[in-house]
N, C-alpha and C positions, 0 to 999 in steps of 0.2 A: 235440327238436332243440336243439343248440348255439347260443348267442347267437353273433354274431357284431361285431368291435370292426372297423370298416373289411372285410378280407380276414383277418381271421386271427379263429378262434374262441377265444369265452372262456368258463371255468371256474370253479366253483368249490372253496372248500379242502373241504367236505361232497361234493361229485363225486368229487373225487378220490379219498377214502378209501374212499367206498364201491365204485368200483373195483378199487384194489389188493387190498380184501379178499376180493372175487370173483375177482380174479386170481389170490391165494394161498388161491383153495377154502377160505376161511373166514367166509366169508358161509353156506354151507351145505357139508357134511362129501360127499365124495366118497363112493359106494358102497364097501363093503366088497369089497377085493382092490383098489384103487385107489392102491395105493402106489407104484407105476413113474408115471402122470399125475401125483400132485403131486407128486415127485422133479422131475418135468420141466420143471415151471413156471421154477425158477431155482435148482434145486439146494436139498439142506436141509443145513444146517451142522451138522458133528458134534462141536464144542464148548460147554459142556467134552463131555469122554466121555459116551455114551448119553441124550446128548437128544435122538438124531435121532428116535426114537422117539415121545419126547412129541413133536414137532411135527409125526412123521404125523399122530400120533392126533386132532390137533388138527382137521385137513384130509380124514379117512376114517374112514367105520367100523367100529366093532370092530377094533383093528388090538392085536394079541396079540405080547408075545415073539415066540413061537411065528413069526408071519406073519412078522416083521422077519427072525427066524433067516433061514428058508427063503429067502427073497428075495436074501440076502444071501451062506448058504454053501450053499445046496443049488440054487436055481433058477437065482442067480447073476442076474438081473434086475434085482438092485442094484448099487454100486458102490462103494466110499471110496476115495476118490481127494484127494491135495493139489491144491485147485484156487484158486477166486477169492482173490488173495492171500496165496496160501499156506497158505489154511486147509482143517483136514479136511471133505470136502463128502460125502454121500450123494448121487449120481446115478442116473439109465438107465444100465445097461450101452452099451447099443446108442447112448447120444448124451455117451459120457461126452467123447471127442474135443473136444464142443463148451463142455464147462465145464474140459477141462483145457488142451489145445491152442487155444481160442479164448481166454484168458485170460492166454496167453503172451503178455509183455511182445517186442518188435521189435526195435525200435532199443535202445543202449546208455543213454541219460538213462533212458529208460522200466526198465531192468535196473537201471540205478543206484537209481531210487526203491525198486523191489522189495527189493533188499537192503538198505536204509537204511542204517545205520551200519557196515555190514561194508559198502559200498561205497568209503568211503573205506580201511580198513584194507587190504582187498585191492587197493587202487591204487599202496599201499607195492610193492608186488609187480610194477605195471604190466603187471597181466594185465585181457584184455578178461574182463567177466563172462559173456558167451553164450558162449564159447570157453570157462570153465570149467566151466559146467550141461552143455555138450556134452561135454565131459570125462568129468563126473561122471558123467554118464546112462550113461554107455559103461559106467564102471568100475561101477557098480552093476546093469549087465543081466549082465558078469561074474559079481559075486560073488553074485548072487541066482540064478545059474543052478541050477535042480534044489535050491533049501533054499528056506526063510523063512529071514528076521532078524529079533529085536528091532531097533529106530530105532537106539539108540545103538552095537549091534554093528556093523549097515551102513557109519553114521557112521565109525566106526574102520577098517573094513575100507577105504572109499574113500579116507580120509585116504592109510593107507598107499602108496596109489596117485598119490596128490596131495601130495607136499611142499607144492607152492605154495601150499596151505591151511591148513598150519602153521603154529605159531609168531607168530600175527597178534597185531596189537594187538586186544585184544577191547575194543569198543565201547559206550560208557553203554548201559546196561540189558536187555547180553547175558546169557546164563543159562549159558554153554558155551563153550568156547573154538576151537569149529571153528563155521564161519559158517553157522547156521540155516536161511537162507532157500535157501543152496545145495541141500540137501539136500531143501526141500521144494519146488524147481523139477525135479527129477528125476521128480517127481510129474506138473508139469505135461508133463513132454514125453510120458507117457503112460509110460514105463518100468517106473513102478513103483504100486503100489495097497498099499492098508492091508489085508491080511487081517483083522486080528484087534483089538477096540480094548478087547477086556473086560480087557486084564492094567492096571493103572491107573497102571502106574511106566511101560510100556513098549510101543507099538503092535508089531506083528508086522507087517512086510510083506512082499509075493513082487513076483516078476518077473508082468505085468499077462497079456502072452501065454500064462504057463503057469497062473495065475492061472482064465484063463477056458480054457484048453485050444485056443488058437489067437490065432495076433496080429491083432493090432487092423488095422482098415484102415488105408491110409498117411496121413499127416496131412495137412489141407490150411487151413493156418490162415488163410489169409486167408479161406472158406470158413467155418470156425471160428468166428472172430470177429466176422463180420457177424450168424451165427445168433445169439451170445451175448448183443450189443447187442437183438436185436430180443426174445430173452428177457428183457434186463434191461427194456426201452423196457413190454412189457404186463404185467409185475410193479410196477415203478416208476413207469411214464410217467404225465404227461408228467413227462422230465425235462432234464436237461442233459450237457454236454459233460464239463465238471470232474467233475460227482455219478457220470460211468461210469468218469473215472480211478479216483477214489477208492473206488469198488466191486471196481475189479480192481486196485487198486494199480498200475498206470500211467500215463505222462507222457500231459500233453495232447497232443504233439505226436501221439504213437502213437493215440490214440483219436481223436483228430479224422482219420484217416484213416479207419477204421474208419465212422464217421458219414458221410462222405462217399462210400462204396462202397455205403450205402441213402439216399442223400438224397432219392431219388425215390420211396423209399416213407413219407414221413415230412412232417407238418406241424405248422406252429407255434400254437404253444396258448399264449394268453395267461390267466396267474395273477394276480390282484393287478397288480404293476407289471411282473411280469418275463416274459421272452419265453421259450419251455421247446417242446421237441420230442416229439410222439407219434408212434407204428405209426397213419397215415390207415387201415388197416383197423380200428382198435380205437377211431375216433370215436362209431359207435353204441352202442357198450358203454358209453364213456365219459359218455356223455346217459343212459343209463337204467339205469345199475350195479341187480343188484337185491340188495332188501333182503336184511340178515344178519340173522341169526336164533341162538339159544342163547347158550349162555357157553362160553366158552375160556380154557383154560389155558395161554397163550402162550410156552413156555421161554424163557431168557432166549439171548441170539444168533440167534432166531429168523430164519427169514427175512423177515416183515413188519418187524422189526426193525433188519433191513437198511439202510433207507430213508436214504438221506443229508441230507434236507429234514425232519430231526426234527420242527421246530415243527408240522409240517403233524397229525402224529400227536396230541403234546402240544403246544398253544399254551405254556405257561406252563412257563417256564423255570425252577424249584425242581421239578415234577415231572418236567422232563426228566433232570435232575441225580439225581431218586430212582430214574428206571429205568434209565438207561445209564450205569452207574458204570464206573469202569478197572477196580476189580475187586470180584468176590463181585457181578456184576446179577445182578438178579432176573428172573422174569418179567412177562408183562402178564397181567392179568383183561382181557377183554375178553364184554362183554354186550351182546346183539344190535347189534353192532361197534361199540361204545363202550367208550374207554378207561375202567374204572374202578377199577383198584387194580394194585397188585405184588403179588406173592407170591415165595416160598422154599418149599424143605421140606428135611427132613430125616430119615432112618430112627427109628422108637421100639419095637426091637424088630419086629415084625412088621408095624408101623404105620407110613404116611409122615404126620407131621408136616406138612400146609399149612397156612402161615402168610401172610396177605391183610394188608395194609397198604392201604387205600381210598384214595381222593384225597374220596368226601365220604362222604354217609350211602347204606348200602346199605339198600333194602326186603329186608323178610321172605323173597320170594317169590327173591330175585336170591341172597340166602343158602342158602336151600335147594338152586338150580341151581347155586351154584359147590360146594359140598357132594357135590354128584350128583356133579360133575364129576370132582371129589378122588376119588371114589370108583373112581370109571372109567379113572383112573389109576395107582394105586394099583400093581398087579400090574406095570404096565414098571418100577416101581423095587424089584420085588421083594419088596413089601410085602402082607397080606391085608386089609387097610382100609386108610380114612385116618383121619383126626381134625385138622378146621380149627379154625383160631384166627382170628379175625377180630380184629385190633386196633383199639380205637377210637377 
């Protein structure tokens, strides 16, 4: 049972982790064929290209090429879809609604944030921004009728359709000159899905109805979003208000709605000093998380990764700094669910290259299993071994 501080229970930072890890089925690896349940837990991110893979494999076992194929072009069980923030996510077919259409920002501030610096550019224009994602969605269930596109075809094709997104001022530390975020909020309205993400210059996408061979049920986002919250709430929780803007890239005002449409399924859990919200059904979980077990090879954008309360993960701020860099992160070592190194790799021939950066000294035996591990990996990048390098 939970200590409790007056009426509100308290926690600690060792509970919590060991939670989330059992949250994100990496306290113990799902059965093999288990790829649609941890899909479902909170979405796996498909950046960069072809990590969603390593992060099944992290979460289920034996999960092969082969298995991700099927799921994805044959069974169609999976999804990529532009979702939390705009980014490529692997979902449920069947619940993709809830990480693409629950994720849709509302109100206009909450749009504004979405688009960040093309928010101001496109105001030269005094156009509302959900008025042109509606725009856009249109023009692109248009031009994707009966084809695929490469992203940057698409892109051109709607422009043409859309002066208004011409011509803009492009904004510090765009890449393009037509507004990014636009394009991958057509995503969230459910219009459009990633077929294809092996070309490496350029994703392939189609229209999502013809895609799966029938449209998607109607959307119901306020529906959507309460699901999405209570997904983010038994991956993350307890958390906070601001930690769920910042997960889906929306304004507080928009998510403290959202909060308040489950408030009655929700209690206050005291951390340290600060007051933070759980799913009341996931208090016993949260009292007896059970132990992790093995080593992981944790990609880097992972979803435990996620986590917007970094310290909780790493305390110590120089190895926060060495795992979530702006650019080129690594991933985590994690050993019976302790943080203990970064890694990289990279192809050598037939070989993937892992490379372990520690934070202290690893035992014999912890070498051996991240070794195994490389091993086990090895074939999703294409490779027929590995060969680690442990730096010391």
């Amino acid at each position: 049972m939970l200590p409790t501080i007056g009426r509100m229970v308290a926690v600690d930072q060792p509970q919590i982790q060991s939670f989330r890890l059992e949250r994100h089925h990496l306290n113990r690896r799902l059965p093999a064929g288990g790829l649609v349940e941890a899909a479902a837990a909170c979405g796996i991110q498909e950046t960069p290209k072809l990590t969603a893979a390593l992060a099944l494999h992290a979460r289920v076992d034996d999960v092969t090429v082969a298995d991700f194929g099927r799921a994805l072009k044959r069974d169609k069980t999976l999804l990529t879809v532009w979702a939390m923030r705009g980014a490529p996510y692997v979902v449920p077919t069947a619940e993709a609604a809830i990480f693409t259409t629950g994720a849709l920002p509302v109100e206009e501030e909450s749009w504004r944030r979405f688009f960040g610096g093309w928010a101001t550019s496109l105001s030269e224009r005094d156009a509302s921004l959900s008025a042109l994602v509606q725009r856009a969605a249109e023009a692109a269930f248009d031009v994707l009728d009966g084809r695929e596109l490469a992203v940057e075809d698409l892109r051109q094709e709607i422009a043409k359709r859309m002066p208004e997104i011409r011509g803009l001022s492009r904004p510090s530390g765009a890449h393009a000159d037509l507004p990014e975020p636009l394009f991958r909020a057509i995503g969230q309205r459910g219009v459009v899905c990633i077929a294809d993400t092996r070309r490496m210059t350029d994703a392939i996408l189609a229209r999502t109805d013809q895609w799966l061979g029938e449209p998607p049920p109607p959307p119901d986002q306020d529906g959507a979003s309460a699901e999405l919250l209570r997904r983010y709430l038994r991956c993350y929780g307890p958390s906070t208000q601001r930690a769920f803007a910042e997960w889906t890239l929306r304004s507080a005002a928009d998510v403290r709605t959202t909060f308040e449409a489950i408030m009655s399924e929700l209690v206050e859990i005291r951390v340290d000093r600060t007051v933070e919200l759980l799913l009341a059904a996931d208090l016993d979980d949260l009292a007896s998380p059970a132990e992790p077990t093995g080593v992981r090879l944790v990609p880097a954008h992972d979803p435990f990764l996620q986590q917007r309360d970094r310290h909780r993960l790493l305390p110590d701020s120089e190895l926060r700094k060495r795992l979530w860099r702006p650019v080129g992160a690594p991933g985590l070592v994690l050993i019976a669910g302790q943080a203990k190194a970064i890694w990289t790799s990279h192809r050598e021939g037939k070989t993937l290259r892992i490379i372990v950066d520690p934070f202290g000294p690893l035992r014999k035996s912890e070498r051996h299993a991240i070794s195994d591990e490389a091993d086990s990996i090895a074939p999703l990048r294409g490779a027929d071994q590995s060969a680690l390098t442990v730096n010391e």
